[in-house]
C-alpha positions as CSV (number, residue, x, y, z in Angstrom):
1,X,82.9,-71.4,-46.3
2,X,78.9,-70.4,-46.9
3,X,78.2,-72.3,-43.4
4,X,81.1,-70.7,-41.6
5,X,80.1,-67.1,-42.3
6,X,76.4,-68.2,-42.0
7,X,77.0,-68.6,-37.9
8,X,79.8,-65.7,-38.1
9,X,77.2,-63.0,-39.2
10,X,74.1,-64.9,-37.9
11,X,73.3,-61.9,-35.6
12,X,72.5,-59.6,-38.8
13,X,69.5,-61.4,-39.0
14,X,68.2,-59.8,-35.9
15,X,65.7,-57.1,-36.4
16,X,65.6,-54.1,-34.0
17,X,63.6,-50.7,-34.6
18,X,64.5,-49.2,-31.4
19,X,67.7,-48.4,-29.1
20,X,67.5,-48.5,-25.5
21,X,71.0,-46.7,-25.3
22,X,70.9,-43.2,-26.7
23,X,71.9,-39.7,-26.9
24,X,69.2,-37.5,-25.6
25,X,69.5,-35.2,-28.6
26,X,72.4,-35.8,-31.3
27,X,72.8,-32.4,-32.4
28,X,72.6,-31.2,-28.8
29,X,75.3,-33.4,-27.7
30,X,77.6,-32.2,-31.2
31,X,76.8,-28.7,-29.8
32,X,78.0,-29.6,-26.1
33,X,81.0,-31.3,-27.6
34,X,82.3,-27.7,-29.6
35,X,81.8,-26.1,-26.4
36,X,83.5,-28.6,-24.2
37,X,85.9,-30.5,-25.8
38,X,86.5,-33.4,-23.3
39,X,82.7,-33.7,-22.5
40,X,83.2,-37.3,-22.8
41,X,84.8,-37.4,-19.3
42,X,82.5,-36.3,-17.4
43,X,80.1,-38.3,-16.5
44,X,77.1,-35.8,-16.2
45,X,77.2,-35.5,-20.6
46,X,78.4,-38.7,-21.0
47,X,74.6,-39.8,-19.3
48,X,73.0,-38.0,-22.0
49,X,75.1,-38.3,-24.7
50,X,75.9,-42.1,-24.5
51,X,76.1,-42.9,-28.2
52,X,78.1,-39.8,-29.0
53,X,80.8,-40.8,-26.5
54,X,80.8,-44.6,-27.5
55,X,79.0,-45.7,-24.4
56,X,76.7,-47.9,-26.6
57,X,76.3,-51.0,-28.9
58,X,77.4,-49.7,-32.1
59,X,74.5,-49.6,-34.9
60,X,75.7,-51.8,-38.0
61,X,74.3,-52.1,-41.3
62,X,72.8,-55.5,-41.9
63,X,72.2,-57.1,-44.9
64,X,72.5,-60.4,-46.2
65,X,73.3,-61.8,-49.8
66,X,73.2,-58.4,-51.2
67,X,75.2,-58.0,-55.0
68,X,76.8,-54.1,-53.1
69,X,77.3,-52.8,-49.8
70,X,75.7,-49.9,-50.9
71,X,72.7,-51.1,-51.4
72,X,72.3,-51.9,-47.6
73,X,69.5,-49.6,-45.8
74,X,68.7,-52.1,-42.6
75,X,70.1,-51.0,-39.9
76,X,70.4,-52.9,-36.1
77,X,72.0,-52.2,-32.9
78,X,74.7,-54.9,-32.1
79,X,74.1,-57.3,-29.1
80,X,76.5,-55.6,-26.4
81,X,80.0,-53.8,-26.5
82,X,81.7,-56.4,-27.7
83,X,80.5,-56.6,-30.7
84,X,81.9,-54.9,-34.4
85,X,80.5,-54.0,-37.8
86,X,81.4,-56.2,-40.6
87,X,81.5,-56.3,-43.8
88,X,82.3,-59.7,-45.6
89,X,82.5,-60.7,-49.4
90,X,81.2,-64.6,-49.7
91,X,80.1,-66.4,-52.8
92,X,77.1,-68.3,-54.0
93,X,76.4,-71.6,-55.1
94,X,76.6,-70.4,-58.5
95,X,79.6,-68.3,-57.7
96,X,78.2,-65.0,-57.6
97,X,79.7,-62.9,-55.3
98,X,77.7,-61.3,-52.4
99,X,77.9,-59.1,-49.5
100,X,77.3,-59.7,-46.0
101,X,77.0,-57.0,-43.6
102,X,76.2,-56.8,-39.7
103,X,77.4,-57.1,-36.6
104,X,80.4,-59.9,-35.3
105,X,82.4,-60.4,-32.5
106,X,85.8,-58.9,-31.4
107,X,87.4,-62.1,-31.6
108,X,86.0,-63.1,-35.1
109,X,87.1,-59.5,-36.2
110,X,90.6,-60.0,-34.5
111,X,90.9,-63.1,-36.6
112,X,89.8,-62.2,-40.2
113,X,90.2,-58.4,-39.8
114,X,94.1,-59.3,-40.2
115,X,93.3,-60.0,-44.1
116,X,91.2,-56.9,-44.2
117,X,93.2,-54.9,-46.5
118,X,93.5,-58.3,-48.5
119,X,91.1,-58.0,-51.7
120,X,90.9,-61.5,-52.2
121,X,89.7,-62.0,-48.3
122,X,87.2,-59.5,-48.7
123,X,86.0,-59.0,-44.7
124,X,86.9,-55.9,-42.6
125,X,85.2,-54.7,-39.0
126,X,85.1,-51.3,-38.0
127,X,84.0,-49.6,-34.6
128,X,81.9,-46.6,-35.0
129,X,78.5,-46.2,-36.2
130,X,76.9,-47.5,-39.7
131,X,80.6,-47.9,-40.6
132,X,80.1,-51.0,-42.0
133,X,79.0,-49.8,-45.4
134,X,82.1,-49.2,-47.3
135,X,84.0,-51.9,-46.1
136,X,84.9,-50.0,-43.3
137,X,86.6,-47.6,-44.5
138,X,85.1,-44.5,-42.8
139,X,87.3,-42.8,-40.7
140,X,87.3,-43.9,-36.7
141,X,85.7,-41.6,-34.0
142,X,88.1,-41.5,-31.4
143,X,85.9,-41.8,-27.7
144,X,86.6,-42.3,-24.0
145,X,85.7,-45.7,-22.3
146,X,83.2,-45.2,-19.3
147,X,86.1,-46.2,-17.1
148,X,88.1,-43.2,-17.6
149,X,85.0,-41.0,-16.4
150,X,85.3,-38.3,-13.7
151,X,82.3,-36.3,-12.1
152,X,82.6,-32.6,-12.9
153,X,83.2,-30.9,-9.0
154,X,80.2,-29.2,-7.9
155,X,81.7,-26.1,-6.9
156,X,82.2,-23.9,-9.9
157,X,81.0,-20.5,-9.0
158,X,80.2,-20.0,-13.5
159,X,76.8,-20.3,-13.5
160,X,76.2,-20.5,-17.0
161,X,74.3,-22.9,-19.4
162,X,77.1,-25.2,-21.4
163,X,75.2,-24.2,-24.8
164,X,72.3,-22.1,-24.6
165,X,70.7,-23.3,-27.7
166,X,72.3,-27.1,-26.8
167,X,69.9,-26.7,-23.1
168,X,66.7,-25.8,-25.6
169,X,66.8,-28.6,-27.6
170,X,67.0,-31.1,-24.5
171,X,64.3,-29.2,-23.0
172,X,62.0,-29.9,-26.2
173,X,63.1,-33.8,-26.1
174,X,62.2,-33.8,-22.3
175,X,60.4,-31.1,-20.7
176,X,61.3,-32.4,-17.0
177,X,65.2,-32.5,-17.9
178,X,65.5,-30.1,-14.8
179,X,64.6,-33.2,-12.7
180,X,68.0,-34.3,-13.1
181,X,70.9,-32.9,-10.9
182,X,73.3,-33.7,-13.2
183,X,72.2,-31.4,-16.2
184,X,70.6,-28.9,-13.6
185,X,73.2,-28.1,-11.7
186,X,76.5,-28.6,-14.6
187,X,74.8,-28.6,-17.6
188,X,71.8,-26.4,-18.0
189,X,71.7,-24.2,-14.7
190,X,70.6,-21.2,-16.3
191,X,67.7,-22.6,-18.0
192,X,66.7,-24.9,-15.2
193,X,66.5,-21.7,-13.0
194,X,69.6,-22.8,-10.3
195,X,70.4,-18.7,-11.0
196,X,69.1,-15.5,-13.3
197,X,70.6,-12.9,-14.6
198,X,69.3,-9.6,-13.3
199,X,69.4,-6.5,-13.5
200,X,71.6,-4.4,-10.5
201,X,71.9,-0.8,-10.1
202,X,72.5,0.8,-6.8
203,X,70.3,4.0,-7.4
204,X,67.7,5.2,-10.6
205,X,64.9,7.1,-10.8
206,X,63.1,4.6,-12.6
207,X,63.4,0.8,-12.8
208,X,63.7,0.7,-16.7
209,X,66.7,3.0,-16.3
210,X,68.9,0.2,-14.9
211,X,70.8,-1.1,-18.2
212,X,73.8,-3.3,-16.1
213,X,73.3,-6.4,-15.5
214,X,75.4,-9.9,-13.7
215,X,74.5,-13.3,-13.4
216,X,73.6,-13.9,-9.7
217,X,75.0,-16.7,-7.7
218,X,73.4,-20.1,-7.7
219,X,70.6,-19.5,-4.8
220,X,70.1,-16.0,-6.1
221,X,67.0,-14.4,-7.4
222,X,66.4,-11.2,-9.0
223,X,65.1,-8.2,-6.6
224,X,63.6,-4.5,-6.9
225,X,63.2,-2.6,-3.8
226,X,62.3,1.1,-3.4
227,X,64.9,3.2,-2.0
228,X,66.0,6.7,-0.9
229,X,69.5,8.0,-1.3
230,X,71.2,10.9,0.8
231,X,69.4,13.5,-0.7
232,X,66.2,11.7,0.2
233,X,65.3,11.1,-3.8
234,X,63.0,8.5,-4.1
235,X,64.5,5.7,-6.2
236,X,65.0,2.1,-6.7
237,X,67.5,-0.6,-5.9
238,X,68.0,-3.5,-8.2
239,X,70.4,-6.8,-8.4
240,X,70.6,-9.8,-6.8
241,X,69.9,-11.5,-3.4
242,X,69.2,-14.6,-2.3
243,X,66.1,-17.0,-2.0
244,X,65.6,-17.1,2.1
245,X,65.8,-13.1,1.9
246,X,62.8,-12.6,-0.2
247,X,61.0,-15.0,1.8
248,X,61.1,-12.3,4.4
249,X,61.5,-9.0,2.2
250,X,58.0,-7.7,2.6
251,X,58.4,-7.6,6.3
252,X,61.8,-6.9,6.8
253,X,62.2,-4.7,3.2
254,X,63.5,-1.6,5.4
255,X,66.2,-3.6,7.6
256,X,67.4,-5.6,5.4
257,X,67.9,-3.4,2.2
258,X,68.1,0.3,4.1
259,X,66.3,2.3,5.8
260,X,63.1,4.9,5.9
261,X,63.6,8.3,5.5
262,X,64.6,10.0,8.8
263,X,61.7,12.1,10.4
264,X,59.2,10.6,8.1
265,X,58.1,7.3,10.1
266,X,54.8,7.3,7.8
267,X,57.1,6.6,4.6
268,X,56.9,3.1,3.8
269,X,59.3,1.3,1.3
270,X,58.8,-1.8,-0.5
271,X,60.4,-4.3,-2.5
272,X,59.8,-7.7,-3.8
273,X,61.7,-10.5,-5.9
274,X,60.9,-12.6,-9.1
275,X,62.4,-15.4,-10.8
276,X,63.7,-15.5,-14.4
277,X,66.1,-13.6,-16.3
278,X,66.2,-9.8,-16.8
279,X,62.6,-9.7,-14.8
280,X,63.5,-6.9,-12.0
281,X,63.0,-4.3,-14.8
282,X,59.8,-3.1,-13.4
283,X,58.5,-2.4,-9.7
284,X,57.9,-5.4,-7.8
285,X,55.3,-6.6,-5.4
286,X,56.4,-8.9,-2.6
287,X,55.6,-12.6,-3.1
288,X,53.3,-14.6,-0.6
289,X,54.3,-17.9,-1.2
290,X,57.9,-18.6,-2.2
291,X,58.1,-20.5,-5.1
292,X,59.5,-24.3,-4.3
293,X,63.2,-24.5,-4.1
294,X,63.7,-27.5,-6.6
295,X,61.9,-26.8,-10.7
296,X,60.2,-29.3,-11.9
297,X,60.2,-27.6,-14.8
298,X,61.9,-24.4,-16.9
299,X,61.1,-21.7,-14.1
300,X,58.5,-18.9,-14.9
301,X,57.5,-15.6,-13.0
302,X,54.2,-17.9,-11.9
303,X,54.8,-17.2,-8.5
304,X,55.6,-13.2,-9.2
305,X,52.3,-11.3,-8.3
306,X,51.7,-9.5,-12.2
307,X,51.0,-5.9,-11.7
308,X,48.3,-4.9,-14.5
309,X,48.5,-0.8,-16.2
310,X,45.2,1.4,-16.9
311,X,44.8,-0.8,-20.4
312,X,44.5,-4.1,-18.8
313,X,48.0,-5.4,-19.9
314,X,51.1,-6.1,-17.8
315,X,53.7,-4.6,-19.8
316,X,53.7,-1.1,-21.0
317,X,51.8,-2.2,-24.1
318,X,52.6,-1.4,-28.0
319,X,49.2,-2.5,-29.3
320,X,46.1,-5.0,-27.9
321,X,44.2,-6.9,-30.4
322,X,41.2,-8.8,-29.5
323,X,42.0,-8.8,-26.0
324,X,45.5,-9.7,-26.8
325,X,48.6,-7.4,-25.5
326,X,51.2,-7.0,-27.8
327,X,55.3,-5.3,-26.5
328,X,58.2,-5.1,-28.5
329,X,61.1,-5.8,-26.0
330,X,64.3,-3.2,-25.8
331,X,67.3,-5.4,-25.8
332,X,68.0,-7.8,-28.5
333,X,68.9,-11.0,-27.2
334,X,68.5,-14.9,-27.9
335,X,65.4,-17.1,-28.6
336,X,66.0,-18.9,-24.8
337,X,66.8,-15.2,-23.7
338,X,63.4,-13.8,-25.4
339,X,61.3,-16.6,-24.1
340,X,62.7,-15.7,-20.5
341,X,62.3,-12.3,-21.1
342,X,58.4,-12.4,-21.9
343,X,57.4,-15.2,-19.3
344,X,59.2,-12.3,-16.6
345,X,56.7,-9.8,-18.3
346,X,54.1,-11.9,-17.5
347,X,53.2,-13.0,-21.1
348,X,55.2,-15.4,-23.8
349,X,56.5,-14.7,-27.1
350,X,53.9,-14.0,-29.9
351,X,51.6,-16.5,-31.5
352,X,49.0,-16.1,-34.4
353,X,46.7,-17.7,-35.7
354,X,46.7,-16.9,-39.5
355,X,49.2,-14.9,-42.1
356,X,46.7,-12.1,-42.0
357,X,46.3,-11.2,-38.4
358,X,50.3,-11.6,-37.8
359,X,50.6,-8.9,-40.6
360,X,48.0,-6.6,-39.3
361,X,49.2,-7.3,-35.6
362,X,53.2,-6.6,-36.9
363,X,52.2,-3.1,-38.6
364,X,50.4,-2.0,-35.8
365,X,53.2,-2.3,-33.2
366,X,56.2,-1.7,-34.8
367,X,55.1,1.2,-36.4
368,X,53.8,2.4,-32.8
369,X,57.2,0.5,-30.9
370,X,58.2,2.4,-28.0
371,X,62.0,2.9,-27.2
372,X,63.7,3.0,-23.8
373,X,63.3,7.0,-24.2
374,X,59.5,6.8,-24.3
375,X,60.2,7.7,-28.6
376,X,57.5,6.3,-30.7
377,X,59.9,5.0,-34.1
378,X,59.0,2.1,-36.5
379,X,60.9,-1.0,-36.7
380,X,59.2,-2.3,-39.5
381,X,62.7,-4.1,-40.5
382,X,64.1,-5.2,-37.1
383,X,64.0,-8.5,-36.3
384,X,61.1,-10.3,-34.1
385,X,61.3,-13.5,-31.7
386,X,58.2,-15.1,-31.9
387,X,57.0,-18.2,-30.2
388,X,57.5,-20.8,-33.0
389,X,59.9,-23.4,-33.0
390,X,61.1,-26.6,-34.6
391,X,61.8,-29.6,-31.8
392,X,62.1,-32.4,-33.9
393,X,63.8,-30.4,-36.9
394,X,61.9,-31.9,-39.3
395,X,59.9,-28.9,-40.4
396,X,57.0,-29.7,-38.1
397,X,57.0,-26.2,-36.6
398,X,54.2,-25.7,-33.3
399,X,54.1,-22.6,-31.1
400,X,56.0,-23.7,-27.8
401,X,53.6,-22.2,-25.3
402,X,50.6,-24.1,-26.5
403,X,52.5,-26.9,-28.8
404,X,49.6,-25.8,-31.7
405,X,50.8,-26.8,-35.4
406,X,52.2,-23.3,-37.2
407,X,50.9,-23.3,-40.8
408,X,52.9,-23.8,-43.4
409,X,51.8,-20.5,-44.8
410,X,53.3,-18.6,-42.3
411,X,56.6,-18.8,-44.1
412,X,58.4,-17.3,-45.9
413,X,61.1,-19.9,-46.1
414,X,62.3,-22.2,-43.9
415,X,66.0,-23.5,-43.5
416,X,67.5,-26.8,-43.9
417,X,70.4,-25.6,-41.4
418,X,70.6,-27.7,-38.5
419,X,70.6,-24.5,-36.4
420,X,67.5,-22.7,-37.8
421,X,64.6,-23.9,-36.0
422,X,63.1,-21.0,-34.1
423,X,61.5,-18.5,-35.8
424,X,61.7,-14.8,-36.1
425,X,59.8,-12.1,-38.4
426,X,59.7,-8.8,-39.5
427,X,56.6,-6.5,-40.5
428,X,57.8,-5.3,-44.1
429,X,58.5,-9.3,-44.8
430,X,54.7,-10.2,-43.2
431,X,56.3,-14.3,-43.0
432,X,58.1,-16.2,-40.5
433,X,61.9,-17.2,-41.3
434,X,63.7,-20.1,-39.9
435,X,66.6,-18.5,-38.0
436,X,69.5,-19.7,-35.5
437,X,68.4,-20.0,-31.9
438,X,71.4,-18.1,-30.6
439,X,70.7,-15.3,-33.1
440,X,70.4,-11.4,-31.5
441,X,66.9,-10.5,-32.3
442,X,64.1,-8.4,-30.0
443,X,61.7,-9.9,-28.3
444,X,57.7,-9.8,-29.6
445,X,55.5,-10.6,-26.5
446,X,52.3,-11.6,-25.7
447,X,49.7,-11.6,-23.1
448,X,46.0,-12.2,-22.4
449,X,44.6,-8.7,-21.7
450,X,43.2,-9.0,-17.9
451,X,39.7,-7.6,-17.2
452,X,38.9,-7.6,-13.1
């Protein structure tokens, strides 16, 4: 009997540390699965997300000769598909009874699973992960065979990320994910820049007085162009247009978007584009070398000439400390949303260096923060973005524009939720608190004060 299980569960012997087949972030394939149900059928999540839908060797717990399953922490991957977790009662020479746990094949579990819910029998298989533990009594996951997979069609005209927060974590796990057609164009498309949302008025008097906004069609880019109306007011134009019109908008700006002011042939009106969401909200300068039509990475305004005030800053600034511009944005919105927001300003989200200058920089501006009326309130207890986060979510928190470690005494506390690993702040709290990604807050940017 001690020989025949000896070759039955001879594979738990195998020691493996690393698995070739993998999800490319659990918890961002458990959020794609809440948003989409049935992600298991399409093949585009099922790629990155091939332990989750069952695509994989299952992982067993292995152990041999041990007094209690539960005393099993070894873990391996099993040898192929085809393979189940185990867990078998056996005896010693000296009659003790013992455990053996791993990895056996179908046909071996066919056989002696039969007497599983025998006591005397002691062996039961089970087929989903580390299931192997408690004689395989955990409860089944349920999951499609590759077989069954069908390709999501190409031509939805939503162009909206699955999961926002689902589309940051993949991008911390693998910063070139927009490589990839399949999460670029099905599953991330917003973040991998395939369209923006923009702002789109027909006629204001100034830019920052635009407040609608619509996601533009895959293509699309956002666009500001001066304007008159019929009463020959000077205004602007904002919304969407596509990629091959900016390439020509600062030489065809008048033909293409209206037209000059009749009489005045010396009038000249222009307009230019910008990539990344939200970014029209300011006058635009036309571009001079359109930006490549396939990312390599999350889009940013790089290719967006940055227009610079009287101060030196790009944004109409709340505060500059050492050569540092500080703005508080208007709209609350999410982390993703906030990083967007500040890269279209021509900045990122704050960093700091120590507890004391984020405290002296968080009094400064929000007691001097600027509203969309040109008011000067205080916002000491509104919510702030700033740039750190958690990509690993193991409490190793680093700013994400310059991957720098945040210290630890920067917080005030820091959540063991699965969803709190950004980071937001207040200036009557002076620390940083872990917070959901997806979470409403404004935006605190940043920028490198230019001097010509």
């Amino acid at each position: 009997m001690v020989d025949m299980w000896k070759i039955i569960i001879g594979v738990i012997c195998l020691a493996v540390t690393c698995y070739a087949c993998d999800d490319m972030d659990t918890a961002a394939c458990q959020r794609l699965a809440s948003s989409k149900p049935n992600m298991c059928n399409d093949t585009c999540y099922a790629s990155i997300c091939q332990r989750y839908c069952g695509l994989c060797p299952l992982r067993c717990y292995s152990c041999a000769d041990i007094s209690s399953s539960q005393m099993c922490n070894t873990t391996i991957e099993c040898p192929s598909q085809d393979y189940q977790c185990i867990s078998a009662a056996s005896f010693t020479n000296d009659f003790r009874e013992v455990y053996k746990l791993g990895c056996a094949p179908k046909a071996v579990c066919s056989h002696y699973g039969k007497r599983s819910m025998s006591k005397r029998a002691g062996t039961s298989c089970c087929t989903s992960d580390l299931c192997n533990q408690n004689g395989g009594s955990k409860r089944e996951l349920e999951v499609k065979s590759p077989d069954t997979a069908v390709k999501r069609q190409s031509g939805s005209s939503v162009c909206a990320d699955a999961d926002n927060l689902a589309c940051t974590l993949l991008f911390t796990i693998n910063t070139h994910m927009c490589n990839d057609d399949c999460i670029a164009d099905h599953i991330c498309p917003r973040l991998c820049g395939k369209c923006s949302e923009c702002y789109e008025c027909e006629h204001v008097s100034s830019t920052e007085n635009c407040t609608v906004s619509r996601v533009c069609d895959p293509g699309e880019v956002c666009y500001t162009l001066e304007t008159l109306n019929f009463n020959l007011e000077h205004g602007y134009r904002l919304g969407c247009v596509h990629q091959r019109i900016c390439d020509n908008l600062h030489t065809q700006a008048s033909s293409i978007f209206g037209r000059r002011a009749s009489g005045n042939p010396e009038l000249s009106l222009t307009g230019g584009c910008c990539h990344g969401d939200l970014c029209n909200h300011h006058q635009l300068v036309p571009e001079t070398t359109p930006p490549p039509t396939t990312p390599t990475t999350v889009p940013t305004t790089t290719a967006r000439v940055c227009k610079y005030n009287s101060n030196s800053c790009p944004f109409t600034t709340d505060y500059v400390y050492h050569n540092e511009c500080y703005h508080i944005g208007k709209t609350k919105m999410s982390w993703i949303q906030a990083k967007h927001y500040c890269e279209s300003q021509c900045g990122h989200l704050a960093t700091f260096r120590d507890p004391s200058t984020m405290d002296r920089i968080l009094h400064y501006v929000t007691s001097h923060h600027v509203t969309a009326h040109g008011h000067h309130v205080s916002v000491t207890r509104t919510e702030l973005y700033v740039d750190a986060i958690d990509p690993s979510h193991n409490n190793h928190w680093i700013w994400e524009s310059n991957l720098q470690s945040v210290p630890s005494n920067m917080f005030h506390s820091i959540s063991s939720h699965q969803l709190s690993y950004c980071a937001a702040t207040t200036a009557s709290l002076g620390k940083l608190v872990a917070v959901d990604c997806s979470a409403q807050y404004l935006p605190l940017c940043q920028a490198t004060q230019h001097h010509k």
